[in-house]
C-alpha positions as CSV (number, residue, x, y, z in Angstrom):
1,X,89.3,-69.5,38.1
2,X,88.5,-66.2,39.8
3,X,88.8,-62.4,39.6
4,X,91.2,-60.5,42.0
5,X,91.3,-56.8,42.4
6,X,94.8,-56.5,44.3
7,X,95.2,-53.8,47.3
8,X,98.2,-51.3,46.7
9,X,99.7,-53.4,49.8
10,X,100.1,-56.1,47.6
11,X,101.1,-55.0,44.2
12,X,105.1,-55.7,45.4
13,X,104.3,-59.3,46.1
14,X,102.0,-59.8,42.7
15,X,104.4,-57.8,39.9
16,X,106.8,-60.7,38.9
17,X,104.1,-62.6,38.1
18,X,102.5,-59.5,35.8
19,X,105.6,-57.6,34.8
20,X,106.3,-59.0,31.4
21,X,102.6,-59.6,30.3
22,X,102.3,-55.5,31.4
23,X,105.2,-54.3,29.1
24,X,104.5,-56.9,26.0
25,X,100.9,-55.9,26.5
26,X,102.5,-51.7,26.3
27,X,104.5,-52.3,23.6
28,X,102.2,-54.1,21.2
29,X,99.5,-51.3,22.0
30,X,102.1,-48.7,21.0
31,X,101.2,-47.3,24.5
32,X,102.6,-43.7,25.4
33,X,103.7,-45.0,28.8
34,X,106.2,-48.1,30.2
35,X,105.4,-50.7,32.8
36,X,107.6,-48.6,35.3
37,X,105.2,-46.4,35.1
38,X,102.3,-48.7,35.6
39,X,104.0,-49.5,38.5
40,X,104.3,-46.4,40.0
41,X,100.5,-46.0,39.6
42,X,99.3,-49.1,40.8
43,X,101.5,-48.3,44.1
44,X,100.0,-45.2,44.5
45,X,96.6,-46.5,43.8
46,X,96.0,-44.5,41.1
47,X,95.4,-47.7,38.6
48,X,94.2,-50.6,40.0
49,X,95.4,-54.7,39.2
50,X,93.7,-57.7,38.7
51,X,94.5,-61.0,38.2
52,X,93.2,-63.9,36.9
53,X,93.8,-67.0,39.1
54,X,93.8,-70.2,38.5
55,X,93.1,-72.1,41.7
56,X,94.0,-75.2,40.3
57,X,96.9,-74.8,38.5
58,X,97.5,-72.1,41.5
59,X,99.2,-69.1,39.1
60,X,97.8,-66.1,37.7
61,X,96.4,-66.6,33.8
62,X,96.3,-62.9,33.1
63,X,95.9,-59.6,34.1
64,X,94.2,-55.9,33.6
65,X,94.9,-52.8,35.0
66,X,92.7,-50.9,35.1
67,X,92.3,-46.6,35.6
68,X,89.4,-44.1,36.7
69,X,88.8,-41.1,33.9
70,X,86.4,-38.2,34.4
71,X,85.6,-36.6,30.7
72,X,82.1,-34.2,30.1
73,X,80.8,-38.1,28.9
74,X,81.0,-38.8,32.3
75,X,83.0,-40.9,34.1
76,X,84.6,-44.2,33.0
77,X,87.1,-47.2,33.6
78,X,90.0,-47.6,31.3
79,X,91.6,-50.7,30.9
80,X,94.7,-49.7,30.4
81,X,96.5,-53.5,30.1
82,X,94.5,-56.7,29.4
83,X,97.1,-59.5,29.2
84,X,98.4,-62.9,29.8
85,X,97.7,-66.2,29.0
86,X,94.5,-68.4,27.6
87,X,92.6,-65.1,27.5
88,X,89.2,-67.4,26.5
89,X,89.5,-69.3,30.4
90,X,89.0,-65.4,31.6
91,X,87.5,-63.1,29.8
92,X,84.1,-63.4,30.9
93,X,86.1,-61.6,33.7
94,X,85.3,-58.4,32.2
95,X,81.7,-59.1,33.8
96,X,83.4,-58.7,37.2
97,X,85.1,-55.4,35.8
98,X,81.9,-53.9,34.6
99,X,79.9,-54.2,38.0
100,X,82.9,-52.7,39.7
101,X,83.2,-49.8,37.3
102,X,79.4,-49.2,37.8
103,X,80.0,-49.3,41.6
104,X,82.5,-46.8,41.2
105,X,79.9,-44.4,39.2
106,X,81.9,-45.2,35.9
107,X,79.1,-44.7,32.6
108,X,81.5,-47.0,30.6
109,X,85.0,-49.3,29.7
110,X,87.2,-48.1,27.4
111,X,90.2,-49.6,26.3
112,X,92.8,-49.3,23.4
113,X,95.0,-50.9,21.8
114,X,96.2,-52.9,18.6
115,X,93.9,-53.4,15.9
116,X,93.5,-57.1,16.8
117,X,91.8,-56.9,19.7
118,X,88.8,-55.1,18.4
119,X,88.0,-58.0,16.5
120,X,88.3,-60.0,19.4
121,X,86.3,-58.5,21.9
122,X,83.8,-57.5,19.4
123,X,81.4,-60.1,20.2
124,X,81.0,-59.1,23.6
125,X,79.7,-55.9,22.8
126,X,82.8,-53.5,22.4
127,X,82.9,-51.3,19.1
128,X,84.9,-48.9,18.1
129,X,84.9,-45.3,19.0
130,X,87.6,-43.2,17.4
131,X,90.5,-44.4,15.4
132,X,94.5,-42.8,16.7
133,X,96.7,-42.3,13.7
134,X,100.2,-41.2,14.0
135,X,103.6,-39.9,11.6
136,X,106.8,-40.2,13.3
137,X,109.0,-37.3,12.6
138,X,111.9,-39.6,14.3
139,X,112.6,-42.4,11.4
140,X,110.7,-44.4,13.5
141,X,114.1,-45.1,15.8
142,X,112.1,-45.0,19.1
């Protein structure tokens, strides 16, 4: 198994494999963006992709993309989408991540999303940070 930050050149070639793990992964983090829009910025290298290949099964196991934010905490690297498959073959992954973000002059990850994976990730040293509540005013229809 290894870690593969993808060039812009070749987020074309690598989306079919990542589309659907990018929108399930959007929609069950209630995010406020779609996967076109992913898209969009991993083509314009605003958000970066990596996957998680399996060399011997040769296919990707999962995916995070991943985005530079500057805030008066200093600079960090969001992971924006963490999906896919067997997440326990690659999520010591996120050691790969952190020494990239700290190349990049990132202070810290941050990440969001549904209340389950803070108690998965716990363990390896994430905690929680603020809490996002939310009323519709829409019937809840979108």
């Amino acid at each position: 198994m290894r870690a593969v930050l993808l060039p812009p050149r070749m987020i074309a070639k690598a989306w079919p494999l990542v589309a659907m793990w990018v929108a399930g992964a959007l929609v069950k983090g209630k995010a406020d963006i779609g996967p076109e829009d992913v898209r969009r910025a991993l083509d314009r290298d605003e958000m970066q992709l990596w996957l998680f290949w399996d060399d011997e099964c040769d296919t990707a196991r999962g995916c995070v993309v991943t985005e530079f934010a500057d805030s008066v905490r200093g600079k960090a690297c969001n992971l924006v989408v963490v999906a896919g498959n067997d997440f326990e073959t690659w999520r010591h992954f996120v050691e790969t991540i952190k020494a990239w973000a700290r190349a990049h002059g990132c202070a810290r990850l941050e990440g969001g999303g549904r209340e389950g994976w803070q108690r998965l990730v716990k363990a390896d040293g994430w905690h929680k940070v603020r809490t996002i509540v939310e009323m519709r005013l829409d019937d809840g229809l979108k």
